[in-house]
N, C-alpha and C positions, 0 to 999 in steps of 0.2 A: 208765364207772363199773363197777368190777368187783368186784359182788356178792360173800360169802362162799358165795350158793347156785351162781352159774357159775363157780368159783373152783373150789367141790368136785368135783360135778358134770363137770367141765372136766378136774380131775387125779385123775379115776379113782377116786375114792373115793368109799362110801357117803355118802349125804347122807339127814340128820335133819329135820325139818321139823314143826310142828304149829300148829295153826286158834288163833285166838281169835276170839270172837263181840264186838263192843264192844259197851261198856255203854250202859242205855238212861236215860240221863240225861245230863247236862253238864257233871259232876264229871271232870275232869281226875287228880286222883290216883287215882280210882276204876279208870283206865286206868294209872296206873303200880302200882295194885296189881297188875293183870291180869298186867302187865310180868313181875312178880317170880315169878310163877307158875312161871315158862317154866324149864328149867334151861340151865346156860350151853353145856354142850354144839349145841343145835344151830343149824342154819344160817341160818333163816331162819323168820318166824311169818309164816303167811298171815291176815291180818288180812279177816274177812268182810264181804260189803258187802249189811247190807240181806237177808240169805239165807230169815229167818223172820216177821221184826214191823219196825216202825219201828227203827230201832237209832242211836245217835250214829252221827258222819259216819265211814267207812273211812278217808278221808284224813287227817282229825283225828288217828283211832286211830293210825294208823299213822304218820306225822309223832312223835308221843309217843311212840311206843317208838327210834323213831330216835333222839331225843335219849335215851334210858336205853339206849343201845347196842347194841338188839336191832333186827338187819336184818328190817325187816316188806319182805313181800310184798301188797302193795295189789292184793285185790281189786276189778276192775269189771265190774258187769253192767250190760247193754246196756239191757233193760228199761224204768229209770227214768228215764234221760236221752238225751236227740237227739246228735246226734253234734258240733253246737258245747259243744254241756255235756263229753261227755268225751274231745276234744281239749286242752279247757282244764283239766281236772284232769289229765288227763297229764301236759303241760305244769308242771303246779305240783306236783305230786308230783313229778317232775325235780327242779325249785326247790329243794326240800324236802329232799332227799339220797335221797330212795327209788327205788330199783334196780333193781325186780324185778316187773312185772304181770302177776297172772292174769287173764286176758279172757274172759267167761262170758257168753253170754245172759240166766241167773235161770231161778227157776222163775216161772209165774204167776203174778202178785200174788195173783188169788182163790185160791191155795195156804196164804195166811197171813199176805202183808206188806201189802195192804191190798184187800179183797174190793170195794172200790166204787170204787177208786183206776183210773183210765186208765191202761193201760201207753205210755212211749213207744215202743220197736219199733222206732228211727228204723234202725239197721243192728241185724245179730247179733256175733256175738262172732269168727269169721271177717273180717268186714267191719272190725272194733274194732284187731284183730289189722293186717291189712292197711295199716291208716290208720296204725296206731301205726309199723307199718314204712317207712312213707315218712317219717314224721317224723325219722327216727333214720336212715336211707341216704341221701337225699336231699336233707334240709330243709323236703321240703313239706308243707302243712297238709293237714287232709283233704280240704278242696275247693278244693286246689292253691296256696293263698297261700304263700309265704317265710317260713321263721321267721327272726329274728334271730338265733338260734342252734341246735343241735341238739341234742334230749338223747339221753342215751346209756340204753339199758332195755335189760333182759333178761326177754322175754317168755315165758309158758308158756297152756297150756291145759287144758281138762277132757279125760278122753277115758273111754270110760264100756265098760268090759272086756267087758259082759254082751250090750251090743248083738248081736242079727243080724237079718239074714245076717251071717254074717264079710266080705265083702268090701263091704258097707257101712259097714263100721265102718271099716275098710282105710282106704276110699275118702277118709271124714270126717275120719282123722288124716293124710293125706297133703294133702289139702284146706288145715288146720289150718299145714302145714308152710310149703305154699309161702305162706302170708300171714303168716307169721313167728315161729310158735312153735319155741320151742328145748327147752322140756321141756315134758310131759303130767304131770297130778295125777288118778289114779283117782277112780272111785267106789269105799266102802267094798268091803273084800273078806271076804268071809263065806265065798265058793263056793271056795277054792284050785285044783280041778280044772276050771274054768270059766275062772278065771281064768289058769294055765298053759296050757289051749287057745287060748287070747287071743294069749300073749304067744306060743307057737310060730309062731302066723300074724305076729306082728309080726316076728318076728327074718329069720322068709322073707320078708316083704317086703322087711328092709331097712330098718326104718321106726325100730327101735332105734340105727341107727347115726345117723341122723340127728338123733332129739330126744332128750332121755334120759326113761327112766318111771318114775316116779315112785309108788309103791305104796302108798294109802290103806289105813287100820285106824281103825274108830272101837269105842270100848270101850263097850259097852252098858250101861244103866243100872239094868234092870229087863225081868222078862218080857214086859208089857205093849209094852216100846218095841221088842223083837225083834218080839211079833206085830204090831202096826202094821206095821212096817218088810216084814214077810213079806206082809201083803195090798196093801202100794203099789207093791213090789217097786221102793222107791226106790233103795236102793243093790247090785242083784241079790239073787241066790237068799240068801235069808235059812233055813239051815233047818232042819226039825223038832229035829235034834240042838243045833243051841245053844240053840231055846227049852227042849228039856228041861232043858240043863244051868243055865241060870237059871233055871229052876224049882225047881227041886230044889236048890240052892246057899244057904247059910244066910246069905249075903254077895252078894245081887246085883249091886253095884257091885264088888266086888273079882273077882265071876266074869267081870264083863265085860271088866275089866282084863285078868285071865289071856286071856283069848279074844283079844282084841287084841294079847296080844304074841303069842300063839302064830300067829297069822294072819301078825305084823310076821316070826318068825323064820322061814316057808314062804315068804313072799314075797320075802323077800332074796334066799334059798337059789337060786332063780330065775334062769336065764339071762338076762339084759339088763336086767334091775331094778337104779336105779341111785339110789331112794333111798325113802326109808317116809318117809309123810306121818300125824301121827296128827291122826285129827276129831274135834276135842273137845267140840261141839254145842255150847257154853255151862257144858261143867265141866272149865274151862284146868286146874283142880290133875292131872287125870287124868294129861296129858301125860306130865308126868316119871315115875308111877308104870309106864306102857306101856313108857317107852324103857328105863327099868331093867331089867323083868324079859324085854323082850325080848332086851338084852346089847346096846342098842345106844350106850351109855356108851364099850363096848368098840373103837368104830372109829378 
């Protein structure tokens, strides 16, 4: 099955990409609204799975936009189900015409998706990865059975710039490689010179030639959500200068906007950066105003 995101990715071109959160309900047009959101320019919409609160199903989502033409990428985290559960939605997502999975651990459910909820844990998203590759080189199941067929995926992963030591981070995206990811999806970038020390240790590894990476921007929405974001140190250094500049900005959703393209136009700029991913936390209209004034209409 070949994706429009390994398609791009594959022939040397920038690749566009951005989140939608499904909705938390069971309104199916409520999801082809989301659809319409997206602009038609880019490659693929990572559809999230479960990331913050209870949310409709990923697969759901993501099957829906397939039929409205728009290549989702199907988020799965490892967390909520044992590995016969996401064998079997791999599986069916195949079925489904969907191409393309990101394989993620999750955050901790007492993070926000449900605080008294048991995690399953059953493998991590390495393990997810691994399993997903023998289903598609081989034919076998994850605990060795025959498929009756094989599906064809193009897998990717998280990889998270800010980490150190650097050569643990090194370690975890070559880790990442040999169980079969083909491209990496950043955490948010705030820090630009954080994030280019990243990528120089990537390119001397080598580690660029192998998967492509893929540069997250998420467009802020308010002061408050920059300082949160600064004392969780969820997606790196969040810092003093962009809470000033939404502070002080008469339009904090539109400063956040600006932040994020300008974050999207330093990171392209970037040796081995081979596509900008925007996180739209739950405000899909944001997407298209990012990729606008970042110029990236223009590839």
């Amino acid at each position: 099955m070949k994706t429009n995101l390994a398609q791009t990715l594959n022939g040397g071109r920038l690749a566009v990409t951005a989140e939608c959160l499904p909705t938390r309900g069971a309104d199916a047009a409520a999801i082809r609204r989301l659809a319409a959101c997206f602009p038609a320019r880019l490659d693929a919409v990572v559809v999230a799975d479960n990331p913050d609160e209870v949310r409709g199903s990923a697969l759901a989502c993501a099957a829906i936009f397939a039929g409205e033409k728009i290549q989702p990428v199907l988020s799965m985290i490892t967390r909520d189900r044992n590995r016969i559960a996401l064998e079997s939605d791999v599986l069916g997502a195949a079925a489904l015409g969907i191409g393309s999975v990101l394989c993620l651990s999750g955050g901790h459910q007492s993070l926000g998706a449900g605080p008294q909820v048991a995690g399953a844990y059953d493998i991590d998203s390495v393990q997810l990865m691994a399993g997903i590759k023998s289903l598609c080189e081989t034919g076998a199941g994850f605990a060795g059975g025959k498929l009756a067929s094989t599906p064809e995926l193009f897998v990717g992963a998280a990889a998270h710039p800010y980490l150190r030591p650097m050569e643990l981070n090194l370690l975890r995206l070559r880790k990442k490689i040999r169980a079969g990811a083909a491209f990496f999806m950043t955490q948010a970038i705030f820090d630009v010179a954080g994030f280019s020390e990243w990528m120089d240790a990537v390119r001397a590894a080598g580690i660029d030639k192998q998967a492509a990476i893929i540069a997250s921007v998420l467009p802020l929405t308010s002061v408050d959500q920059a300082k949160r974001l600064a004392a969780k140190k969820t997606y790196g250094p969040v810092g003093q200068d962009i809470i000033d500049r939404l502070a002080k900005a008469t339009d904090a959703v539109k400063e956040g906007i600006a932040i994020a393209a300008e974050m999207a136009r330093k990171a392209r700029a970037i040796a081995g950066v081979r596509g900008i991913h925007v996180l739209c936390g739950g405000c899909e209209g944001s997407a298209a105003a990012v990729i606008q004034e970042a110029g990236l209409t223009q590839n």
